[in-house]
C-alpha positions in Angstrom: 0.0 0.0 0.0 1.4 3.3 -0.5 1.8 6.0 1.6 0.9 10.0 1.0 1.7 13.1 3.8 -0.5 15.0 5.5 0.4 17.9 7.1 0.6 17.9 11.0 2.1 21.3 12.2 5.3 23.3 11.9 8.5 21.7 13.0 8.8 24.5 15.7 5.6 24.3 17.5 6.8 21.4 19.0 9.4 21.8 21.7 11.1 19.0 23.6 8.9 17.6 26.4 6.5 20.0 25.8 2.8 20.8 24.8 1.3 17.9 21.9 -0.1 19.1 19.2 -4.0 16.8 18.6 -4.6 15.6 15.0 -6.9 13.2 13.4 -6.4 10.5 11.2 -8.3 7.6 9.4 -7.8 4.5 10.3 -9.2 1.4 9.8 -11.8 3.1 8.4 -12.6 5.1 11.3 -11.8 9.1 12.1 -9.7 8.2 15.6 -8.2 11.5 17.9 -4.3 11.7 17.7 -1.4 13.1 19.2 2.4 14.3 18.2 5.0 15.3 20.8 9.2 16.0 21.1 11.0 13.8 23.2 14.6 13.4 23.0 14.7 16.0 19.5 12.2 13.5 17.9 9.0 14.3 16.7 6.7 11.0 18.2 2.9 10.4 17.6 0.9 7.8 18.9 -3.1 7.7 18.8 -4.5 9.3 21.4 -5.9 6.8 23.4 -5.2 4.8 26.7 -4.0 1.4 26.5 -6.6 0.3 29.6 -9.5 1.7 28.4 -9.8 3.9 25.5 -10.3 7.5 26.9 -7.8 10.3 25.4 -4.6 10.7 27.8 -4.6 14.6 27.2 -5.2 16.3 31.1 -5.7 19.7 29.5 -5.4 20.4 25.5 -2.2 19.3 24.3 -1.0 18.5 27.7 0.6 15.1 27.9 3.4 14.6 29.5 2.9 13.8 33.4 4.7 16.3 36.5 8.1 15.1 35.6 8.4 15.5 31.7 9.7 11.7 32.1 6.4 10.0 30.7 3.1 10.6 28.9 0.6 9.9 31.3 -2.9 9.2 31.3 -5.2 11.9 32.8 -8.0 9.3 34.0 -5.9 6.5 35.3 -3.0 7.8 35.8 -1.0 5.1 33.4 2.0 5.9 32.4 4.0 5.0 28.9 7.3 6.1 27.7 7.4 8.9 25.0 10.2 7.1 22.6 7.8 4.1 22.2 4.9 4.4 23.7 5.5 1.2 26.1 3.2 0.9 29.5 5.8 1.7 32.3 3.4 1.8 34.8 -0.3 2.1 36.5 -3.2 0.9 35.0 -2.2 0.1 31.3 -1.3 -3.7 32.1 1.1 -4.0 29.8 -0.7 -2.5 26.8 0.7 0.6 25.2 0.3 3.5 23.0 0.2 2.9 19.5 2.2 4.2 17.6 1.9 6.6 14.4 3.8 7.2 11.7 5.4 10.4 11.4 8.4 11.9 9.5 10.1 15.6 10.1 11.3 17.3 6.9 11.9 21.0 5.9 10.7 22.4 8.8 7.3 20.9 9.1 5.9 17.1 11.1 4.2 15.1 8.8 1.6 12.1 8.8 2.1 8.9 7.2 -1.0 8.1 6.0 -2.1 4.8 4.4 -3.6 5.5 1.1 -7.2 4.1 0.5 
């Protein structure tokens, strides 16, 4: 299948550790609420959706990462998953994590990989 890129946001809206930008994407044939942060210089999206149950992590708009700036946490639960890979690290995720979205950084702008229909 090929792939096509959607825009996301500016490369410099996103700052390391800092405020997520929300998106939406299609996928498997459903409209599902995203999410793209910088951890570690890297642009990283995952959908935006808890690995226990599926509520959106975001505590206030864009707000992801817990007290720390260690982890993206989960506003209801509390769970906790590490922003390189989205992996549970701890509370109520049991195991399952974020998954992961593809996203590339080019000329100054974070795009979507999208899955062509």
């Amino acid at each position: 299948m090929a792939r096509r890129e959607r825009l996301i946001c500016a490369a410099s809206e996103l700052t390391d550790l800092g405020r997520g930008i929300r998106f939406d994407l299609t996928r498997l044939g459903k409209t599902q609420p995203a999410f793209v942060v910088r951890f570690g210089g890297i642009a990283r999206a995952f959908l935006n959706q808890c690995g226990h149950v599926p509520v959106e992590l975001d505590w206030q708009e864009g707000e992801f990462f817990d007290d720390s700036r260690l982890y993206l946490v989960c506003a209801t639960h509390g769970a906790l998953y590490h922003p390189a890979s989205g992996q549970c690290v701890g509370g109520r995720c049991a195991g399952r994590g974020l998954i992961p979205v593809p996203v590339v950084e080019r000329d100054g702008h974070v795009y979507l990989m999208e899955e062509e229909q």
